[in-house]
N, C-alpha and C positions, 0 to 999 in steps of 0.2 A: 689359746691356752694350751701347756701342755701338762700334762701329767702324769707321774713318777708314783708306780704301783711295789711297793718292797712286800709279797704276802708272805707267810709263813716264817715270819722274823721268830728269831729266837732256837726253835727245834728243837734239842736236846736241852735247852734252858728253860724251855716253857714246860718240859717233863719234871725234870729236876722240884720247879718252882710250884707248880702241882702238888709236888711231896712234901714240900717243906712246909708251903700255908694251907695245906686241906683242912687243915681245923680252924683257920682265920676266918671268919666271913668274911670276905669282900678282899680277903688280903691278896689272891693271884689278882684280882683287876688291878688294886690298889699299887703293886710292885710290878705289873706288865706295864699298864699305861703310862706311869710314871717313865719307867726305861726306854719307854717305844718314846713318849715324847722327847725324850733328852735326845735320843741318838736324832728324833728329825728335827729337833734345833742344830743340831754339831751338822746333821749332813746342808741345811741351810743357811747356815754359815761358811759353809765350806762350797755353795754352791759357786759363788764368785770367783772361786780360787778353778772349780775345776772348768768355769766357763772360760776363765783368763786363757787356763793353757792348751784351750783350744781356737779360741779366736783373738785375735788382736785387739783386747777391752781389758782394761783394767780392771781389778776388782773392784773397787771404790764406784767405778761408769757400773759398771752390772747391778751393782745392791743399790744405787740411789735408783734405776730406772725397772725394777723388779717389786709385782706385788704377789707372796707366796702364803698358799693357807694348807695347812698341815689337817689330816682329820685320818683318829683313827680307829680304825672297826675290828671288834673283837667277836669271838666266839665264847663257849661251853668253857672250854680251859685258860680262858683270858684271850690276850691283845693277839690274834691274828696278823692284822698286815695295817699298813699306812698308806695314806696316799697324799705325797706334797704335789701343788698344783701351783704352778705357773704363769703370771700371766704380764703383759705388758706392752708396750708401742713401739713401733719399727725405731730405730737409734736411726740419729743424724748420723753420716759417713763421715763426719768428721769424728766421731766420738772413737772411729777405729781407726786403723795403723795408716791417713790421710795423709799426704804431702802436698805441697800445689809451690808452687814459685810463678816469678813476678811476672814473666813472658807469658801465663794460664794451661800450664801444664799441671794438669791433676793426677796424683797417682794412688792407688787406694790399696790394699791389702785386708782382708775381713780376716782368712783365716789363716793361721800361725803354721799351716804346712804346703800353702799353697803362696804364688809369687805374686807380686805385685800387677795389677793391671792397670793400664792407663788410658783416662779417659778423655775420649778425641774431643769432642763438645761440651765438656763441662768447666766452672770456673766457679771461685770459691768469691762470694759478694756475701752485706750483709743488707739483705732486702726486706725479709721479715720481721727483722728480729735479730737474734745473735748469726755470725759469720756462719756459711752453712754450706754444701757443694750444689748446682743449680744447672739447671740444663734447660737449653731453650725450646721448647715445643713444635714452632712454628721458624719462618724465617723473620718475621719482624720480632724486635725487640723480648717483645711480651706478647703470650704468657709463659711463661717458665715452671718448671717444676723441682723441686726438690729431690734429692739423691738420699736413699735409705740405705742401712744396713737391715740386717736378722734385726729380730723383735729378742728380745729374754727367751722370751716362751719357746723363741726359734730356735736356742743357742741351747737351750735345756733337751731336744730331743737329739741333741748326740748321743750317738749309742758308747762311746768312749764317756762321756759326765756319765750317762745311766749307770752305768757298769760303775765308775766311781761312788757316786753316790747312795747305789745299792750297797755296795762292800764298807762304806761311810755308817749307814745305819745298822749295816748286821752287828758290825765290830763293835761300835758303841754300844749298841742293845747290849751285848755279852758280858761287855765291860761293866755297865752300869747296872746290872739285875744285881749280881750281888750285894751291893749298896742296898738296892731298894728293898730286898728283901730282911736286911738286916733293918732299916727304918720300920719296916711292916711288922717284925717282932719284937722291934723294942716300944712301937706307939709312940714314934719320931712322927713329928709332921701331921699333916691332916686327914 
């Protein structure tokens, strides 16, 4: 599992937002949490996108193979910090930038800045289940094993996604507090 720590979202918006609903009860949580949640749906959406353009997966392969829980913990002057969490099972090699042709030359590439490498003993069969890359264990036949890439969880501890999708939730937080704020004084919503 990995997990994506944004603390002190907001800054000079959670001062502001302080001044404006000090007379609301409940209204800084009510326009913190609201905001803090928007920006960690936008950066979780976006997580795919920034996983794509570090390894060779599609967004579509990331989000069906990705289960993410968002939770988040506030202080005295509302929403503090978030924390989205990660989790999921190593991807078949073929699910990334795989080649293979009919002679059993397999050639594989994970990540988007690094070259292709080719693999001496492996060959793409469908044994288990769906066509998959396979590598023999032993010198008879069987047993064989399976070829993985990174897991989600693996491809979320980039420090290039972090850095993305910390600057995903600040800018959205900023974005979205005024909305919520202006909901919290009109008795928009719930």
């Amino acid at each position: 599992m990995s997990v994506i720590t944004v603390d002190d979202v907001g800054g000079q918006s959670l001062e502001r937002l302080n001044k404006i609903l000090a007379g609301v009860p409940g209204g800084v949580w009510k326009a913190a949490s609201a905001a803090l949640k928007r920006a960690g749906d936008s950066a979780k959406t976006k997580a795919g996108q920034f996983a794509a353009a570090e390894y060779t997966i599609s967004k579509g392969d990331f989000m069906r193979n990705v289960t993410e829980k968002a939770r988040l913990t506030g202080g005295a002057g509302g929403v503090a910090s978030m924390k989205i969490s990660f989790a999921g099972r190593v991807l078949p090699l073929l699910t990334f930038n795989t080649r293979f042709s009919k002679d059993g030359l397999v050639q594989t590439q994970v990540k988007r800045n690094g070259g292709a490498a080719t693999l001496e003993h492996a060959f793409v069969a469908s044994i288990f289940g769906p066509a998959a890359v396979f590598e023999r264990v032993g010198a008879p036949r069987f047993p064989v094993e399976q070829k993985y890439g990174p897991s989600t969880a693996h491809m979320m501890q980039s420090e290039a996604v972090i850095e993305k999708m910390d600057e995903t939730i600040r800018d959205t937080f900023d974005k979205r507090i005024e909305h919520e704020i202006l909901r919290v004084l009109n008795g928009w919503g719930g």
